[in-house]
C-alpha positions as a printed NumPy array, in Angstrom:
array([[-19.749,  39.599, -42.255],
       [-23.106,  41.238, -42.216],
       [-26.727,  40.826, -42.127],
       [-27.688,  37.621, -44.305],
       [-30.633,  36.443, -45.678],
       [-31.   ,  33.077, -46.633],
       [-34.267,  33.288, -48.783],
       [-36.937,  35.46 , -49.983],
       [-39.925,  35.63 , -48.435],
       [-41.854,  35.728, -51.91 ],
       [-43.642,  32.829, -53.586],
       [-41.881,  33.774, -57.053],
       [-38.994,  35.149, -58.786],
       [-40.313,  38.627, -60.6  ],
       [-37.532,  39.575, -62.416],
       [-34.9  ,  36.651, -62.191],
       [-31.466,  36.746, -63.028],
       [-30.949,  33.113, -62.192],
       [-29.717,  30.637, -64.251],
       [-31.097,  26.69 , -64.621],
       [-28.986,  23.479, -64.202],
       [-28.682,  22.15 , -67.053],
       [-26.906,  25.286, -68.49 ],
       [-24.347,  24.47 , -66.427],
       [-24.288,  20.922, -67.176],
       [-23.819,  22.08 , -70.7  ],
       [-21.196,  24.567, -69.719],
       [-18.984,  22.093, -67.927],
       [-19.303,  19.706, -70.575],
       [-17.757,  22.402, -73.487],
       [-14.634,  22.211, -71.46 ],
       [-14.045,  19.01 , -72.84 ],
       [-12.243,  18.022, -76.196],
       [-14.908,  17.117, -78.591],
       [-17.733,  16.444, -76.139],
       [-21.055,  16.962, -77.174],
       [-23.475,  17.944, -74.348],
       [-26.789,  16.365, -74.807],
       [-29.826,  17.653, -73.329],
       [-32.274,  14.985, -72.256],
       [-35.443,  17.857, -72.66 ],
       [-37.526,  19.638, -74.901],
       [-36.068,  21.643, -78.003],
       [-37.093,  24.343, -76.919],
       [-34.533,  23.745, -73.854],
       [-31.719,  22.976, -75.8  ],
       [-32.498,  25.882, -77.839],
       [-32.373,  28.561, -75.678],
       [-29.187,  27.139, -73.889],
       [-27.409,  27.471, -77.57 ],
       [-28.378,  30.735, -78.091],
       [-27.701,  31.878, -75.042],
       [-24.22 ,  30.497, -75.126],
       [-23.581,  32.1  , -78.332],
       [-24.345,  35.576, -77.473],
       [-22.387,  35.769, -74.809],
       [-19.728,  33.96 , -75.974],
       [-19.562,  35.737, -79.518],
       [-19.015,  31.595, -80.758],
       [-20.507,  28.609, -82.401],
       [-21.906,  26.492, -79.59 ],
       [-22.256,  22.557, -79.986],
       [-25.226,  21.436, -78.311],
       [-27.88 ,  18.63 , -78.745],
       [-31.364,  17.715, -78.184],
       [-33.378,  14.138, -77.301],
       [-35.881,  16.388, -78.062],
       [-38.777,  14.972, -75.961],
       [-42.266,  16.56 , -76.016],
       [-44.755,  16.035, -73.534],
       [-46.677,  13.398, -75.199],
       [-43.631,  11.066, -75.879],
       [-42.41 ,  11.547, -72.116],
       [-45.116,  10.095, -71.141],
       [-45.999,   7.598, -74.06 ],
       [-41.957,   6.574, -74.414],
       [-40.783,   7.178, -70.865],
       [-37.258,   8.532, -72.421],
       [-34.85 ,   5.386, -73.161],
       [-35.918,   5.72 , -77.47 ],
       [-35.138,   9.076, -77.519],
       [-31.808,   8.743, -75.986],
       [-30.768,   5.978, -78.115],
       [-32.099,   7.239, -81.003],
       [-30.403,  10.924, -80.127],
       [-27.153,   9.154, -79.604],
       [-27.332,   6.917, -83.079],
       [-27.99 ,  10.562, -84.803],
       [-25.313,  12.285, -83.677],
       [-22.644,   9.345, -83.754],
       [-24.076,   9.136, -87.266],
       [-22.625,  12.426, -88.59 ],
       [-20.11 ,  12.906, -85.849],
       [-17.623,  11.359, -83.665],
       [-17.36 ,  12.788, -80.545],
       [-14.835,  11.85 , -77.551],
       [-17.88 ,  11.779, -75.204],
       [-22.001,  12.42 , -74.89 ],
       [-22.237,  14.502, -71.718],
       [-25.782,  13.177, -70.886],
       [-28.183,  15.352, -68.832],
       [-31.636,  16.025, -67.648],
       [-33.868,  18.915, -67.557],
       [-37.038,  19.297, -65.688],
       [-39.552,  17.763, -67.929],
       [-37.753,  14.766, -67.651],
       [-36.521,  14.813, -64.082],
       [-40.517,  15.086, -63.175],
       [-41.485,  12.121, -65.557],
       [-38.557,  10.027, -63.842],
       [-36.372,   9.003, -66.621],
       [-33.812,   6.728, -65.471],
       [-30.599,   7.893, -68.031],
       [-28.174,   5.671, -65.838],
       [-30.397,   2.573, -66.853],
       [-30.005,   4.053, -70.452],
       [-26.05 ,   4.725, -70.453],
       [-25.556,   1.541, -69.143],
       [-26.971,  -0.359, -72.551],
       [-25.324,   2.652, -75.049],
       [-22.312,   0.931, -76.408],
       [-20.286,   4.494, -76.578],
       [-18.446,   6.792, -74.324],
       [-20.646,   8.82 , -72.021],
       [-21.087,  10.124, -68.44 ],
       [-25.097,  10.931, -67.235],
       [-25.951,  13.29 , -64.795],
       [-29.045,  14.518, -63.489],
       [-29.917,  17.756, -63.797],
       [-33.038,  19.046, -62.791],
       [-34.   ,  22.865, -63.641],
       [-36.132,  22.897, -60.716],
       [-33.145,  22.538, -58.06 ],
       [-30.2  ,  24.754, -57.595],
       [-29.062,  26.816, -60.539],
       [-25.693,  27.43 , -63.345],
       [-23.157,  26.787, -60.196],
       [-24.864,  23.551, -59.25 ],
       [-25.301,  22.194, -62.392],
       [-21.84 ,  22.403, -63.435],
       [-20.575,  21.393, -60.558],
       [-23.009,  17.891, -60.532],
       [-21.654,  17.4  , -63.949],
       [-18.158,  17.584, -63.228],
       [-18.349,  15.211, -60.415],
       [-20.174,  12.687, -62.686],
       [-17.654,  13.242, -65.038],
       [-14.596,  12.328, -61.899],
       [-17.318,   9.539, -60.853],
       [-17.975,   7.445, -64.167],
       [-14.638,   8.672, -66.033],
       [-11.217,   9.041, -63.546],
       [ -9.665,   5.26 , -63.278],
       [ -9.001,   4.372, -59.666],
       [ -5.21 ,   4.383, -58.493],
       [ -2.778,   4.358, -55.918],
       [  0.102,   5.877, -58.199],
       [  1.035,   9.7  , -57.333],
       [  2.812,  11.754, -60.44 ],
       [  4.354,  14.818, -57.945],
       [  4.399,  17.618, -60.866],
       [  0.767,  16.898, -61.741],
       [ -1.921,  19.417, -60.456],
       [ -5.358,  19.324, -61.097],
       [ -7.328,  22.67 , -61.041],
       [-11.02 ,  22.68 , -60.339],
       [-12.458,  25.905, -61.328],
       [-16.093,  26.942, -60.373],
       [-18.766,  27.747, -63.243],
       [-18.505,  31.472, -63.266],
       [-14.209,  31.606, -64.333],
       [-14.032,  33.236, -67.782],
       [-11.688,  30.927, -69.754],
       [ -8.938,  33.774, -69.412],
       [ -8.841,  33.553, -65.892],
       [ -8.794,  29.564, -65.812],
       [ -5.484,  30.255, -68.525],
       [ -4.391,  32.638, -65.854],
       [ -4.649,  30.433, -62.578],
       [ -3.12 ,  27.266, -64.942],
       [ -0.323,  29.396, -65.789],
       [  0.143,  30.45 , -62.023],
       [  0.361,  27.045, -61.027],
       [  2.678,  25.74 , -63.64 ],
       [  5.607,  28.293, -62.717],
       [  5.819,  26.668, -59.38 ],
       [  6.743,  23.036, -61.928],
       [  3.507,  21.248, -62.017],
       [  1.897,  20.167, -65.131],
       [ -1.748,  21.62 , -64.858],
       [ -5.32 ,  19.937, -65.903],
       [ -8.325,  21.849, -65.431],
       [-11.617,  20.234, -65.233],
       [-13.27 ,  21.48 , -67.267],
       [-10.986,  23.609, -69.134],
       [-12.544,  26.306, -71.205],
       [ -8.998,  28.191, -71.464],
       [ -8.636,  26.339, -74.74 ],
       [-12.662,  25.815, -75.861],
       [-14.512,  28.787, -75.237],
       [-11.543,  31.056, -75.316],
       [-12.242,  32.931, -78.398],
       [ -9.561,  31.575, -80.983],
       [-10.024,  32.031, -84.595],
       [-10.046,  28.036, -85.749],
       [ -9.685,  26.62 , -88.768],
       [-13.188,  25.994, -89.292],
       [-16.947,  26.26 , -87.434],
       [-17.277,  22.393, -86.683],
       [-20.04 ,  20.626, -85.402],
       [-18.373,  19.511, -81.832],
       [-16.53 ,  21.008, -79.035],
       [-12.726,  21.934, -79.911],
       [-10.793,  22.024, -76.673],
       [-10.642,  21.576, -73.938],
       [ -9.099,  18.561, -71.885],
       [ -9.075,  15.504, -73.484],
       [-11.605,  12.344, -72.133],
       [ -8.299,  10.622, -71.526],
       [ -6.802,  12.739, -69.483],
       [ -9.522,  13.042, -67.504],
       [ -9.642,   9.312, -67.191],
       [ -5.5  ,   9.81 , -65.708],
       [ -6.376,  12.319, -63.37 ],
       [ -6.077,  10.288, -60.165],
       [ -2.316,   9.971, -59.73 ],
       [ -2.288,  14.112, -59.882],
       [ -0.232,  14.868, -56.716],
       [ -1.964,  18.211, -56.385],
       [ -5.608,  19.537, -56.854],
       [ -6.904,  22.709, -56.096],
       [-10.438,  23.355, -56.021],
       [-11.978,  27.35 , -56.488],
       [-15.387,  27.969, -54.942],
       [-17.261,  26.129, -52.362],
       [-19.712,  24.467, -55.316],
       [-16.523,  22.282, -56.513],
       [-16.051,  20.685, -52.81 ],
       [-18.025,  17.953, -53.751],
       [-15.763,  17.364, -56.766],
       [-12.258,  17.414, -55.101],
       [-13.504,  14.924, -52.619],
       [-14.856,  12.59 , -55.68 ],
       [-11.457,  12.76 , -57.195],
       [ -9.494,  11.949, -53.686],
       [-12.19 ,   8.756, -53.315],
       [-10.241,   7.837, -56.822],
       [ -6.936,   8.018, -54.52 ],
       [ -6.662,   9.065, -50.905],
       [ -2.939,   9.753, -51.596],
       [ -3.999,  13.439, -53.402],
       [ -3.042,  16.217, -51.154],
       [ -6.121,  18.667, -51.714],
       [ -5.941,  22.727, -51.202],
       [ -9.488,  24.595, -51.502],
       [ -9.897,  27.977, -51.993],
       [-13.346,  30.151, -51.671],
       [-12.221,  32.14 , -53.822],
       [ -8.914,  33.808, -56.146],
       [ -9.847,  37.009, -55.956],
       [ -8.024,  39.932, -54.197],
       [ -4.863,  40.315, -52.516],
       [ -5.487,  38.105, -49.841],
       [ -7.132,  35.007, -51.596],
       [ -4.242,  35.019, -54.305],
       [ -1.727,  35.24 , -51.335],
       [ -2.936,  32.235, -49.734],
       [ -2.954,  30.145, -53.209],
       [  1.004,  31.479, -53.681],
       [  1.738,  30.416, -50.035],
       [  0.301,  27.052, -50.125],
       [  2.38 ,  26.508, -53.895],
       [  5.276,  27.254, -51.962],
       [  4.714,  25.108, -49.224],
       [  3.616,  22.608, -51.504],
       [  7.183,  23.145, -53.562],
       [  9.787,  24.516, -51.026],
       [ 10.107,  27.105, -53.957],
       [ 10.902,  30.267, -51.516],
       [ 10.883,  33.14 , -54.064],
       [  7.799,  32.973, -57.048],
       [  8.139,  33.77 , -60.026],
       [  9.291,  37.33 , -60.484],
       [  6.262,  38.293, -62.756],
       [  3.875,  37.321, -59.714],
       [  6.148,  39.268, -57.472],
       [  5.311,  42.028, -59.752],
       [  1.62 ,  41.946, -60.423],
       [  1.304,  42.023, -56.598],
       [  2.877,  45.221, -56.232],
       [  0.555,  46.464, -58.93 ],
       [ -2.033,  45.397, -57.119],
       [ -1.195,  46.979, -53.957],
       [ -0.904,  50.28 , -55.75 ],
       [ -4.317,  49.731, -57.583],
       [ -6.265,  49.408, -54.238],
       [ -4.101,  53.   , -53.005],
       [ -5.394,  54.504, -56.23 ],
       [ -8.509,  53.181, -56.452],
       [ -9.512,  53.876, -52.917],
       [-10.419,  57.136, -52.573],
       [-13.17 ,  56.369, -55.927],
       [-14.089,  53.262, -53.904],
       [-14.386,  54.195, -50.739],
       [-17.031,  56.651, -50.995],
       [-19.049,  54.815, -53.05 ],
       [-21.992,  52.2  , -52.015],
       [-21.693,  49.04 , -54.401],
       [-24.458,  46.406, -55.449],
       [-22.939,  43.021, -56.58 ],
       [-24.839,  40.555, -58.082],
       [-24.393,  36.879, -59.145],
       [-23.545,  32.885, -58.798],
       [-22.596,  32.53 , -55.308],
       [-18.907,  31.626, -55.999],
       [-18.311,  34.397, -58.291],
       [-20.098,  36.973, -55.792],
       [-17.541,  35.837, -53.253],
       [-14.518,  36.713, -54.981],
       [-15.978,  40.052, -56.394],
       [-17.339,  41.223, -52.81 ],
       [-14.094,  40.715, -50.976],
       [-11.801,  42.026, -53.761],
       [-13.733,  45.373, -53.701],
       [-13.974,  45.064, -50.107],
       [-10.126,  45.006, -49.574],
       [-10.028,  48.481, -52.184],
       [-12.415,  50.183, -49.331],
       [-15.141,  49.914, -51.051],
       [-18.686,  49.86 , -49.408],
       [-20.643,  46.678, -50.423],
       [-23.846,  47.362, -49.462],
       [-26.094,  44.6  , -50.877],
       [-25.102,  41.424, -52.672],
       [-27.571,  39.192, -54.275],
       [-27.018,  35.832, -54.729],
       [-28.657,  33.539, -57.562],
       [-29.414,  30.6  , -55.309],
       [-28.357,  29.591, -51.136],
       [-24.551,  28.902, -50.735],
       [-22.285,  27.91 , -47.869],
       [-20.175,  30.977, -49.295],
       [-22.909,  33.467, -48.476],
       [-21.837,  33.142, -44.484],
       [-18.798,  34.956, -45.294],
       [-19.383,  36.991, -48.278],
       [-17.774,  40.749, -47.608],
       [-21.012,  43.059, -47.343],
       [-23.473,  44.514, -45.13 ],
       [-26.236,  42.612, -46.593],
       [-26.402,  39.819, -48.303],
       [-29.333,  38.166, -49.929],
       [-31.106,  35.258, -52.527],
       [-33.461,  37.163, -54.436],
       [-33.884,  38.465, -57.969],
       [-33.539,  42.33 , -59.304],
       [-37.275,  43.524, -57.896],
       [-35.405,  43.236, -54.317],
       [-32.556,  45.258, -56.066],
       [-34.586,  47.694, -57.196],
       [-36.317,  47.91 , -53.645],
       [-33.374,  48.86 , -52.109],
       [-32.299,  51.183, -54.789],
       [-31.701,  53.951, -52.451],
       [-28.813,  51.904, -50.312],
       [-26.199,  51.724, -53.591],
       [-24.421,  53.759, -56.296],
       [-22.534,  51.302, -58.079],
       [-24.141,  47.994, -59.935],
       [-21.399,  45.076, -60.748],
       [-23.731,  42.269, -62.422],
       [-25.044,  40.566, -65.809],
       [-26.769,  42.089, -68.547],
       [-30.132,  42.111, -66.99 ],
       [-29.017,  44.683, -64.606],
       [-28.442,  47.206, -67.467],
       [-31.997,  48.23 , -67.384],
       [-32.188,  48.533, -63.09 ],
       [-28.843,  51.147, -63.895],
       [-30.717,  53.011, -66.813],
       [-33.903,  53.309, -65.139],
       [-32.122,  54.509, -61.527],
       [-29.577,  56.483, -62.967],
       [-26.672,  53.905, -61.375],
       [-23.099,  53.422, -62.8  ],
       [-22.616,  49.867, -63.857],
       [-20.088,  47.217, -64.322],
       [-20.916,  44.115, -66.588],
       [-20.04 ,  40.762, -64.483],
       [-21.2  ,  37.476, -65.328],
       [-23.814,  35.832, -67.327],
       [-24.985,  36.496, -69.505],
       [-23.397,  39.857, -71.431],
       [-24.729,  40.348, -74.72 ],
       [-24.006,  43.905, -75.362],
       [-20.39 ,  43.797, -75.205],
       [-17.68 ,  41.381, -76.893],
       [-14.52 ,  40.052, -74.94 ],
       [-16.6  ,  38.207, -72.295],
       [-14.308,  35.13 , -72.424],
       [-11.121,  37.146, -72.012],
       [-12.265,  39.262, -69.01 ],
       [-10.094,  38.535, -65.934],
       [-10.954,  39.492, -62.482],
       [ -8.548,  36.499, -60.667],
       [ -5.41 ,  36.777, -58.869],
       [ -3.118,  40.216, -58.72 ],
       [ -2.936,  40.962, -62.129],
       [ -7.23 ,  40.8  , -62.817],
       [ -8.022,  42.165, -59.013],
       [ -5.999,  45.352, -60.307],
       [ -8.102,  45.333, -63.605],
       [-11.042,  44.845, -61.643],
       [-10.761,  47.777, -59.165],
       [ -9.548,  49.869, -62.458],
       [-12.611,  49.735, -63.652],
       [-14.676,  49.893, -60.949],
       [-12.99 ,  53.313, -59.665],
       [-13.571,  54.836, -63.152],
       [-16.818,  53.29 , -63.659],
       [-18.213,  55.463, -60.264],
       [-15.663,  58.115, -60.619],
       [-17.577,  58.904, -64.238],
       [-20.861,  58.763, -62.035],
       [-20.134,  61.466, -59.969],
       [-18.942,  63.405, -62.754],
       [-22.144,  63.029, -64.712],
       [-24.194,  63.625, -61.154],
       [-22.35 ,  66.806, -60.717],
       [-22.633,  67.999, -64.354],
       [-26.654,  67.291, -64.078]])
C-alpha cells in the first residue's frame, strides 16, 4: 500500500503508547466464565493491569497476584508462590479456571509455570508471557492458544451449526455481540473465544463479585473441536485457528484481516453464504449495507480532504485504515504498537512502529488523530481534531459498547470521523 517501516531507528520508546503482554493475557482470560487471571509478577504488575482495566472499562476487574519480589525470585525460584497464590484464592473463591501467566521479572529469572501446573490439583491453563516481547495483541493471542492447547478435547466429530469466532484483542465486546449475532442469522450456534460480549460488556449485575461473570464457559471451550465452522479476525489469531484445527482437521477455517468496511464485511457475508447455500441474508444486513454505502457518499466530501493519523494494535489499525480508506479519506501515517504481518497491507501512505514523539514529528503531514487516550495531549498541543480508538480511554464512558465492525459500526465510524474534522475546519476558519 505505501511506504512501510518496519522499526524505529531509536534505542527507546519516548512517549509509548504500547501495551505489555501480560495485559493481554489478562484480557483474554476475562472472556471466560469465572476465570481468574493470575499474574505470575510483582504487585505492582498486577496492580496497574487492574486499574487500568477499570478505567477504561468503567467496571470491577478480577485480577490476581503471586506477588513475587525480587528477593523471593531469586531465593524461591517461583513454584511457592504459585501454589501458595492458588491455595489463597481457591480458599475464598471458586473459580472455573486460573489463567496462569508470566511477566518479565519472572520470564528473566526462568520460572518454569508448566512444571508448576502440572503438580496443582485444579483447573488451569499457563502461558508465558513475557513483557519484554510483543505487546496487548500478542499476549492475548498466546493466551488463547494455550487456552485451545491445554483445554479443547481432541475429536473427529463435526456439529455443522456450530461456529467458533476468534476475535483479535482490540474488539470492544459490542462488536464481538455484533459479529456473533451476524453469524448466527446464517443458523450456526456461535462461541467466541474469548467472549467479552457477555463479561466486560457493561451490564448492571446483581452484585460486584470477586471473579469474572461471563463469558464462555471452561466447558465449552473444552467442546469446541467438533465446531464445523471457525472464523478467525486479525492476523494475531492465525496461530489460534490452526491450534484448534490440530484438535480436528475436519474444521473448515475462514480468516479474515479484518471486519471493517464495506469490503471486509462483504467477504465475511459471502463466505456465510457459501458456507450455508443461504442466497439472500438476513434482511437487516441487507439494510445496514445500504446505510453504509450512503455513509461513505456523505461522509466523503469531510473525508476526502482531510489527512488522517491512525494509531494502534496492529489488527485494529488494519480495519480502521481501510474503512476510512474506502470513505476517501487520506491516511497519511499509521503507527503501529509493535511489527505485524498486517502492516504489509495496511491502507496508508506511511506506515510505521514507533511511539507518539514520531507522531508528533510528522505533525505537519495530518489533520485528523483516530487513537487512545494518550493522543489527547499530541491533539491539544497541535491544535488536531481527534477521535478516541482503542486502549486505553479514560475520559469518556461507553468504551465497551463502541462499534466500528461490519456495515452497521463502519457507518458509525465514518459518522464520526466526518463530523469530528468537519468541526475542525469550522473552528480553523472561525480562528
Amino acid at each position: 500500500m505505501g511506504e512501510v517501516i518496519h522499526k524505529s531507528s531509536k534505542p527507546l520508546q519516548v512517549n509509548p503508547f504500547k501495551l505489555s503482554q501480560p495485559m493481554g493475557a489478562t484480557l483474554a482470560f476475562l472472556g471466560v466464565d469465572k476465570c481468574m487471571p493470575l499474574m505470575h509478577g510483582a504487585m505492582g504488575c498486577t496492580s496497574f493491569t487492574k486499574v487500568y482495566y477499570t478505567r477504561h472499562f468503567a467496571e470491577p476487574i478480577a485480577v490476581q497476584t503471586t506477588a513475587v519480589t525480587d528477593v523471593t525470585a531469586i531465593l524461591d525460584g517461583g513454584d511457592y508462590s504459585i501454589v501458595e497464590s492458588v491455595k489463597n484464592i481457591t480458599a475464598k473463591v471458586t473459580p472455573s479456571l486460573i489463567g496462569l501467566h508470566t511477566t518479565g521479572l519472572t520470564e528473566t529469572k526462568g520460572d518454569d509455570i508448566r512444571g508448576v501446573a502440572s503438580k496443582i490439583d485444579f483447573p488451569l491453563v499457563h502461558v508465558n508471557t513475557p513483557d519484554y516481547e510483543g505487546g496487548l495483541e500478542s499476549g492475548w493471542a498466546t493466551a488463547v492458544k494455550a487456552m485451545i492447547e491445554q483445554l479443547v478435547t481432541q475429536t473427529s466429530t463435526i456439529n455443522a451449526v456450530k461456529a467458533v469466532l476468534l476475535p483479535h484483542a482490540s474488539l470492544t465486546p459490542i462488536e464481538v455481540e455484533k459479529i456473533k449475532d451476524l453469524i448466527a442469522t446464517f443458523g450456526f450456534e456461535v462461541y467466541a473465544l474469548p467472549d467479552l460480549s457477555s463479561s466486560l460488556d457493561g451490564h448492571l449485575g446483581e452484585k460486584q463479585a470477586a471473579i469474572s461473570s461471563g463469558g464462555i464457559a471452561v466447558e465449552e471451550i473444552r467442546g469446541l473441536a467438533d465446531a464445523g465452522l471457525v472464523i478467525s479476525i486479525g492476523d494475531s489469531m492465525q496461530g489460534c485457528a490452526n491450534a484448534l484445527q490440530a484438535k480436528n482437521p475436519q474444521i473448515r477455517h475462514h480468516h479474515f484481516s479484518h471486519l471493517s468496511g464495506l469490503n471486509a464485511t462483504d467477504a465475511l457475508v459471502e463466505a456465510l453464504i457459501a458456507e450455508t447455500g443461504i442466497e439472500t441474508p438476513h434482511p437487516g444486513i441487507v439494510r445496514w449495507r445500504k446505510r453504509l454505502q450512503d455513509a461513505m457518499l456523505d461522509c466523503h466530501f469531510s473525508l476526502g480532504q482531510t489527512r488522517v493519523l491512525v494509531v494502534g494494535e496492529p489488527d485494529q489499525l488494519a480495519g480502521l485504515c481501510h474503512t476510512l480508506h474506502e470513505a476517501g479519506a487520506r491516511v497519511a501515517i499509521a503507527i503501529s504498537t509493535v511489527d505485524s504481518p498486517q502492516l504489509e497491507n495496511i491502507a496508508a501512505q506511511k506506515v510505521l512502529v514507533g511511539d507518539l514523539e514520531d507522531a508528533e514529528n510528522l505533525r505537519d503531514e495530518y489533520d485528523l488523530i483516530v487513537g487512545n487516550f494518550h493522543t489527547e495531549a499530541l491533539a491539544h498541543k497541535f491544535s488536531k481534531s481527534l477521535v478516541l480508538r482503542g486502549f486505553p480511554n479514560w475520559e469518556q464512558v461507553g468504551n465497551q459498547l463502541k462499534n466500528d465492525v461490519l456495515y452497521e459500526g463502519g457507518a458509525y465510524l465514518l459518522f464520526e470521523c466526518a463530523n469530528a474534522a468537519s468541526a475542525m475546519r469550522e473552528h480553523q476558519a472561525a480562528s
